[in-house]
Each structure stands twice: as C-alpha cells, then as structure tokens.
N, C-alpha and C positions, 0 to 999 in steps of 0.2 A: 656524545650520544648519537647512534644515528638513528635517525627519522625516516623512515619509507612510506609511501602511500599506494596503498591495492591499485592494480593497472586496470581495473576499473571502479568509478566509484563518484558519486553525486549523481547531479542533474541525468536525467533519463532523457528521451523523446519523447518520452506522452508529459514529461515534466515541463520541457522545454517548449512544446508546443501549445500546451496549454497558458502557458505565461505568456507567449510571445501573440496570442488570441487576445487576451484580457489586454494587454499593455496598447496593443492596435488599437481595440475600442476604446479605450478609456482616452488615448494620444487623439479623439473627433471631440473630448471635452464634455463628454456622454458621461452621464451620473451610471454607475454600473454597483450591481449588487450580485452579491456569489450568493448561491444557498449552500450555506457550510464554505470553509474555507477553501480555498481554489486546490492548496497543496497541504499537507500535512507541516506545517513547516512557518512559525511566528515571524522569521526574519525577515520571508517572504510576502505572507499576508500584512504584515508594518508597511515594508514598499509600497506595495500595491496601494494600501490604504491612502499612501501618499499622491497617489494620481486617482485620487477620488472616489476608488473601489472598498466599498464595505461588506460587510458578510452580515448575513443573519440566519439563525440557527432552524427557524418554520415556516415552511410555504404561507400561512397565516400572517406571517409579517412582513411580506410583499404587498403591495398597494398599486400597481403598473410600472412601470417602466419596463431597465432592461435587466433583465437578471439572468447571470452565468449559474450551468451546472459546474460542479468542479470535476478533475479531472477523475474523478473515484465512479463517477456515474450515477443516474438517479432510475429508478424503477418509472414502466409507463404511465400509473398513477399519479405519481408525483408530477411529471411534465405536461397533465392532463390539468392538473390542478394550476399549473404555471400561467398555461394560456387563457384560464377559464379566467382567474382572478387577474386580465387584461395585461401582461407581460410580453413585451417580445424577448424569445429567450436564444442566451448565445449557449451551446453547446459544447464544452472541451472535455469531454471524454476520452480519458487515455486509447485510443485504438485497440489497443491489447484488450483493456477491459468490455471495450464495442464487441470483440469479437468473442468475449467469455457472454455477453449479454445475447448473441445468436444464439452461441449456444445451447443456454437457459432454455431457450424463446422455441427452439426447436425440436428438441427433446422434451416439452411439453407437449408442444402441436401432436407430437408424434405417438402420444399417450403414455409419456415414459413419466413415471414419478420422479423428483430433481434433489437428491441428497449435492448439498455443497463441503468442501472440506472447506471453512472458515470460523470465522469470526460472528459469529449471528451479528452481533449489534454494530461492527464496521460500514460503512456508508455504502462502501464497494459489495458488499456481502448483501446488503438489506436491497439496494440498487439486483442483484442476481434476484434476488429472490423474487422480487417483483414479475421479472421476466418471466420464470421458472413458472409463475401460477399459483395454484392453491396446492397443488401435489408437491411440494418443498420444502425442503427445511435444511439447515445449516450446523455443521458440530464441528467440533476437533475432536467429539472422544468417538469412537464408534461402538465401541460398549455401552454407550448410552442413550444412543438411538431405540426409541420403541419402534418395532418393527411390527405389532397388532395394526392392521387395516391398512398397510403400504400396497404400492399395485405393484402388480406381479414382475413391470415389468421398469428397472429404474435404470436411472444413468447416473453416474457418480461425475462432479468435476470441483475443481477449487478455485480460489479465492486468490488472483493471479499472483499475490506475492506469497504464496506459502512456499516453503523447501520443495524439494524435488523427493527425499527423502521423508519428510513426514507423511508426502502425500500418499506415496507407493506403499507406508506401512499404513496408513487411515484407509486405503482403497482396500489392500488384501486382508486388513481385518473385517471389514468392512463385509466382504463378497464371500468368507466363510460363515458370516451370519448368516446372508442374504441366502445364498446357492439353496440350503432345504425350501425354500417356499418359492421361490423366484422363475419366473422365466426367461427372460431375458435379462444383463446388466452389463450397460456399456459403460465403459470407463473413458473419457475422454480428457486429452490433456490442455488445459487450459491456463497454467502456468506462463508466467511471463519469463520469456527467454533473457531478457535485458536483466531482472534481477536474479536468474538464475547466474548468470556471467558475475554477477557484483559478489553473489554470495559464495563462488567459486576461487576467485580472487583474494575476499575476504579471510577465506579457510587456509588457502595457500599462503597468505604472508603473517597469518596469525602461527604459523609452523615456524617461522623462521623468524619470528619476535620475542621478544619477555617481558611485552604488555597491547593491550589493542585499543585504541581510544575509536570507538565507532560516533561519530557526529552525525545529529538528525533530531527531528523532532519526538519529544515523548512519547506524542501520541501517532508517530509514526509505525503502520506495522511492518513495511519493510524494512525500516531500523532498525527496530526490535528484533526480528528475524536475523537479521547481519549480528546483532549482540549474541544472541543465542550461537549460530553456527558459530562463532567464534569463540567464545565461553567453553567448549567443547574441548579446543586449544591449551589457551593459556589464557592470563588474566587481562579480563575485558573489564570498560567501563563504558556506559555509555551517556553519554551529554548532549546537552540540544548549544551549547555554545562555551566559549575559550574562558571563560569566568566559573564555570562549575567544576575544572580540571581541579584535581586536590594533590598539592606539591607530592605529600607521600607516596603515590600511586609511582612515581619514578625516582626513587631510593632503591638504588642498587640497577638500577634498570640501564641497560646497555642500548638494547634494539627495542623503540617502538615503532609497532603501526600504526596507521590512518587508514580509516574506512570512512563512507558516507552515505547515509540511506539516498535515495532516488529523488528528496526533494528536497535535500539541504545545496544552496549555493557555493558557488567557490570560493566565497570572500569568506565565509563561515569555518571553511577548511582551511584557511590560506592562515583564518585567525588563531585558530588550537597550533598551529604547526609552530608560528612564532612565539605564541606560550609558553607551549614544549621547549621552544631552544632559549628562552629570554630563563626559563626556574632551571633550564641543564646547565646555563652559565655563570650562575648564580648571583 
C-alpha cells in the first residue's frame, strides 16, 4: 500500500506561535489559563494542561491571574471584561485572524455595514463580529440574509479558513441581492493563505488517491473544510486520532492519503500513518 502525505499539511504559524507563547509562559512556573482552548486540537490542550495550563469556557470563571486568548481571537468586549475582572492577559492571536479583526474594525469606522462569510457561533467568527460593531452579522447561506434595514453601504469578508471557492460564490450571490438597494459593497479578502495552500494540496493528492484520512480535531473548522474539499474527490474520512481508523476503509485500497488540519501535531500524523501500515500488513 502506498501512503502519501499533502506537501503541505498540520501545524500553521499562527498554530506554532501561539503554542510556542503559551509553553514560554507556562516554562516561568506561572499558573496560566486559556479562555476556550488555545488550538482546536485535544492532543494539544492534554499537553499543555501538563505544564499547568487549563482552559475555561467564560470570562465569568476567571478570578485574576494570567489568562491567554487562544489563537481564534476574542472580540474587544471580551478583553475588556479580561482586564476588568483583574487578569494580566497574554494575547496569541493568529496574525492572519489580527489582520481579518482590522478589517472588521475599519469598515465599521468607515460606516460600512460588516456581513461575515462564517460560522456565526465559531470563536474566530463571534471574535470578527465583535470588531465589525453592531452593523454585523455572519452566514454561510446568502439567501438567508434579511436584507430589510442594512445600510446602503456594506463590506463582505470571511471567516479566514473558509474555501477560496465557497467564498467567491457566498460573495457573488450575495452582491446580486445587495446591488438593487445598495451603494457601495466592498468585497475584501480576508482568507488565510496558509490554509488556502493546505487545502490546495489536500485537492491535488486526494486525485491521485482511492482514499483520504484527513487528521484533526472535531471541532476543527479548518479540518472540516480539508474533509469537505476532499470529499469532492474520492472517499474521505475524517478522525481526530490513529484509534478511530476503521480497518474496512482500506479493503481494496491501493493509494492513501494523509492530510492535517492547522492544529493537529506531528506525532498525531506520524500516529495514523503507522496504523495505516501496521492493518496494510496484516
């Protein structure tokens, strides 16, 4: 059987930086606490919890100390609420997402109404929205946008790991709604290049496979997204680790691939691949 893995694929730089953030602090012996998990990713948050880093799920169950945003980003409310309730807070915000969080932030200022293409209830999505102001709101469908009392004048941008592809058709349906009432509507790309690359990758070796094991966590949406683009292909599964592979999935299967969303580790990859060859052996 041969086994391939996308030439690009795991850890990011807004993943790698943000862990290499949290592990610093935590390596001065400092009690540190994430609000919500630092990465999308259990194997990760386990670690971590091992150098003394805990998660909790509402600014309400902070008491002082020190508490990290994770890297998905939090809205300026929230970081308002961080310091009020006596917290020094570390900040790792994927970069990419810092600079989807401008943009929010300025096309408000600017009196633009803020449609996001996401996730309403994703951390990173409710984090835009925050930015964006009271003139905002978030969808994947665009048909179902109420368009009654939007201002005339909006800026469309996403949710930085959606497709490149969902977005351009959520934006152009989008702007044949909008164009009767609207005056201005900027379109801005705010998509992360690094998972655009993963999920390009992903597409190209899921063509030249007869199965795609995408590794990552559940409730990862760039994972998700890699399952999907791939699905499109040939036959996807997707697993958060090397114990949920199901022997049948490679009966009859010649060529698999290996994908990894942006916050699964190497060791977790490294796990499925000897899986894969310890059930090809039999």
């Amino acid at each position: 059987m041969d086994i391939q893995k996308a030439r690009e694929l795991g850890f990011c730089f807004g993943v790698r930086r943000a862990i290499r953030i949290i592990e610093a602090e935590a390596g001065k012996g400092q009690r540190i606490v994430t609000l919500g998990p630092i990465v999308h990713n259990k194997t990760v948050v386990s670690r971590l919890k091992g150098l003394g880093v805990d998660v909790v799920d509402s600014v309400d169950e902070l008491n002082g100390g020190i508490t990290a945003i994770s890297s998905h980003g939090v809205s300026p409310a929230v970081m308002e609420k961080i310091y009020a309730a006596g917290n020094t807070m570390i900040d790792t915000t994927c970069p990419t997402v810092r600079s989807a969080q401008q943009t929010a932030q300025r096309l408000a200022k600017a009196g633009f109404g803020v449609i996001i293409f996401g996730e309403e209830r994703h951390p990173e999505v409710r984090g835009l929205l925050g930015w964006a102001g009271e003139h905002s709101l978030a969808s994947q469908d665009a048909d179902s946008i109420v368009l009654d009392n939007l201002p005339k004048r909006i800026g469309i941008m996403a949710q930085t790991t959606q497709t490149h592809d969902d977005f351009i058709r959520f934006s152009n349906r989008l702007m044949e709604r909008l164009l009767p009432q609207s005056r201005e509507i900027r379109v801005v790309n705010t998509l992360c290049q690094e998972t655009h690359k993963r999920q390009s990758a992903a597409q190209e070796l899921a063509g030249q496979s007869d199965l795609m094991i995408v590794v990552g966590g559940h409730n990862s949406a760039n994972t998700r997204r890699l399952a999907e683009v791939c699905s499109t292909v040939v036959e996807t599964h997707h697993i958060e680790n090397a114990g949920e592979i199901d022997t049948v999935w490679l009966t009859g299967k010649k060529a698999v691939g290996i994908t990894a969303g942006a916050s699964t580790p190497d060791e977790a990859i490294e796990q499925v691949i000897e899986r894969i060859r310890s059930i090809a052996a039999g």
